[in-house]
N, C-alpha and C positions, 0 to 999 in steps of 0.2 A: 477392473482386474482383481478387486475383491470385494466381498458382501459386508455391511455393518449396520449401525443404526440409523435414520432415517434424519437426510442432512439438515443443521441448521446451519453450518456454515461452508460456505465454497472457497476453498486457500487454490489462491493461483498462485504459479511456481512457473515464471518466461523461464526458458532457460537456452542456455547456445554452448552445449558439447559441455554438458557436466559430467560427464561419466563418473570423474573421478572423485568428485563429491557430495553427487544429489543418494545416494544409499545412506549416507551419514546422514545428512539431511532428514531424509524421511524418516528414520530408524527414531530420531529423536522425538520427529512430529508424534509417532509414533506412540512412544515413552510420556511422552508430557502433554499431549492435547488428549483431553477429555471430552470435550466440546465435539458430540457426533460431526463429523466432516467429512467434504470428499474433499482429494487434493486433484486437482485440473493441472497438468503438465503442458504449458504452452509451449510450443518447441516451430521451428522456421523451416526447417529441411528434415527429409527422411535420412538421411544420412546424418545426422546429429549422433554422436558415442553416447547420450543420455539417453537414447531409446535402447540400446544394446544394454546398457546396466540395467535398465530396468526390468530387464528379463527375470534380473532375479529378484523382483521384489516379491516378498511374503507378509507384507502387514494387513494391520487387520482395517485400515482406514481405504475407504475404495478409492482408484485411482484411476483418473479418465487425460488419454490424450487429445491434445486439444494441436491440430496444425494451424498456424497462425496466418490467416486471412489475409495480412495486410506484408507491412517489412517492420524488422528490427522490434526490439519492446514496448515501443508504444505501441505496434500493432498484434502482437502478440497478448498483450494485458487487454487489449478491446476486445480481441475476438473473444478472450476469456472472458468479459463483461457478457457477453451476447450469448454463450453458451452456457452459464449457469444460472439458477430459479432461487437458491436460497435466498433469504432475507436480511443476510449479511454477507458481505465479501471483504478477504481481505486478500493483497496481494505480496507474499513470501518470497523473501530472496531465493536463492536457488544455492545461497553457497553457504545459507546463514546456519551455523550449527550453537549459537548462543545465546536464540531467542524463541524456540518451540516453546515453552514452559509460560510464556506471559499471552498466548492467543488465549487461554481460558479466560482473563484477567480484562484483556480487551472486549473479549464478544459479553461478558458479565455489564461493560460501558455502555456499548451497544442496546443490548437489553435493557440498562437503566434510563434510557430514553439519548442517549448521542447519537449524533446523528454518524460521526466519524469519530474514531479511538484511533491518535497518534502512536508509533512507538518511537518513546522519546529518550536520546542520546543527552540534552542538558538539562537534567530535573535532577533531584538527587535521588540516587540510584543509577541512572545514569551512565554511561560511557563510552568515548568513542577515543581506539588505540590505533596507532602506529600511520596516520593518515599524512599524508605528503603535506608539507605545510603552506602551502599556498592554498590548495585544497580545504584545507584545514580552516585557514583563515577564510574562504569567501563561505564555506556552510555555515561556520560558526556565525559570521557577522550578517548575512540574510535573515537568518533565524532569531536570531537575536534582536536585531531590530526590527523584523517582522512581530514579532512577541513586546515588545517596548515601547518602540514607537508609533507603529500602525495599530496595535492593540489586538493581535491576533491571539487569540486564547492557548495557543498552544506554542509551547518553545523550540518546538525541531521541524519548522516547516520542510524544509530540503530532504527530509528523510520521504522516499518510496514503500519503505514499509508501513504500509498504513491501511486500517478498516474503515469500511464504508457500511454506512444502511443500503438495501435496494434503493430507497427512496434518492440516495443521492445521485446513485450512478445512473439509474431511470430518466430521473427530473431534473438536472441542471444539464445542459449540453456542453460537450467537450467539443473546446476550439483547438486546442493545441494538439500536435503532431509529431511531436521530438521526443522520444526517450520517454522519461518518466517525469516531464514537464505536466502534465494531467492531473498528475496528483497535488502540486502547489496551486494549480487551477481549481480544482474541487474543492478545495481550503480554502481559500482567498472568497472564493464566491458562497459559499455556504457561509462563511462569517460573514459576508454582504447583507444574506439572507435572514441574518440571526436564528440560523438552526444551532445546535448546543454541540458542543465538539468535548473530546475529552483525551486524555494523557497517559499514556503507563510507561514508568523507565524502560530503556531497554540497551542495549550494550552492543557497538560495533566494532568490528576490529577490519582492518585494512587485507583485503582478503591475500592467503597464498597459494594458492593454486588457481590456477586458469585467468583470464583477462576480465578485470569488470567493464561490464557495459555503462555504466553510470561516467558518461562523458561530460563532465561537469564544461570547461571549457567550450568544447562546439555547441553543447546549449545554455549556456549562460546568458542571449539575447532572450530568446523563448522565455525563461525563468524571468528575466527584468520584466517582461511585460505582466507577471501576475504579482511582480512584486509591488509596481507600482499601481496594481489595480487593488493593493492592500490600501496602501496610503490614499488612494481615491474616497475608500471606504470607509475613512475614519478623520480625516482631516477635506474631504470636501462633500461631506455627509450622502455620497451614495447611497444607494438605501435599496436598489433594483436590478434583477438583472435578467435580460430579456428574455420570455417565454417562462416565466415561475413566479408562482406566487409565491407573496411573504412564507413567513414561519407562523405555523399555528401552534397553538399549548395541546390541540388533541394528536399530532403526528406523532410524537414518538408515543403516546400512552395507544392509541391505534395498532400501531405495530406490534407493542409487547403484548394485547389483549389474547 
């Protein structure tokens, strides 16, 4: 929907009836990503009010719809894996107007040879506001002892917002099927694999407008199974995970070449 520089990175954006706030959204990405991109619009039905707003988009970052292959955001984020070429991907809320400004900061991780750049809610810088507290309580303490106990490099496993190399989303297979359970899978197993992961604060707030899709409860089995595929990893020395090889020291210098 529009022309610009020649993509290094592909932002996917699931969304389900954002009308009333993917324009802010973009307007920011806009403003504050440097990093030439296209933004991929995953959307579930023609009838979604997010296609109608986007009528009026005028930015100068191009912008591709993407109809989503499968059901609900896990399969919206896939097909959006399958439809883009750059060598970096990351996948953007659809409501987040508080963190366009740290993707330059991330894909710069990327490039320095990570293989995945977290955006991270408990590091300092840091934040994450107004979240219901029970909620509150099981992200914080996943992550927390996934980062502590299991030895996972990075402190905000639960968080969705997260970049990937091709190389990840190519070469490890995605088992899971629920929501944005995929992304704690990708983590869990690349740290298996001892590929190099990396971190940037990033700040959430408890959205107010429209319904989030992030149903923490109905998949919180899904989530147990890659959390305790952490602790396999580091208290019963896993070290493999089926169909991939190790981690090599030329992969990330490869890709930045």
């Amino acid at each position: 929907m529009a022309g610009g520089a020649p993509t290094k990175l592909d932002v996917i954006v699931p969304v389900y009836n954002e009308g009333e706030s993917i324009l802010a959204v973009l307007r920011l990405l806009n403003e504050q990503c440097a990093t030439p991109c296209t933004i991929h619009i995953c959307y579930d039905f023609d009838e979604d009010d997010t296609l109608a707003a986007l009528k009026q988009y005028a930015g100068r970052i191009p912008l591709n719809l993407v109809k989503n292959e499968g059901r609900g955001p896990h399969g919206a984020i896939m097909t959006g894996f399958r439809k883009t070429s750059s060598k970096v991907v990351v996948v953007f809320p659809a409501d987040d107007t508080l963190n366009a400004g740290i993707l330059d900061e991330m894909y710069r991780k990327i490039e320095a040879g990570a293989e995945i750049c977290a955006a991270c809610r408990f590091m300092p810088g840091g934040k994450m506001e107004n979240c219901p507290w029970l909620k509150d309580l099981l992200v914080r303490a996943a992550s927390l002892t996934l980062h502590h106990l299991a030895g996972l490099p990075i402190r905000d496993a639960s968080n969705g917002f997260r970049m990937f190399s091709r190389r990840v989303i190519e070469t490890i297979p995605i088992q899971s099927d629920k929501g944005f359970t995929y992304s704690l899978e990708l983590t869990v197993k690349s740290h298996r694999l001892g590929w190099p992961m990396a971190e940037v604060p990033a700040h959430w707030r408890e959205r107010l407008r429209g319904k989030s899709r992030f149903k923490v409860y109905r998949w919180l089995f899904p989530y147990l199974r890659w959390y305790f595929y952490a602790f396999a990893t580091t208290w019963l020395f896993q070290r493999k995970v089926k169909g991939v090889q190790p981690a090599s020291a030329e992969a990330g210098a490869s890709r930045n070449a």
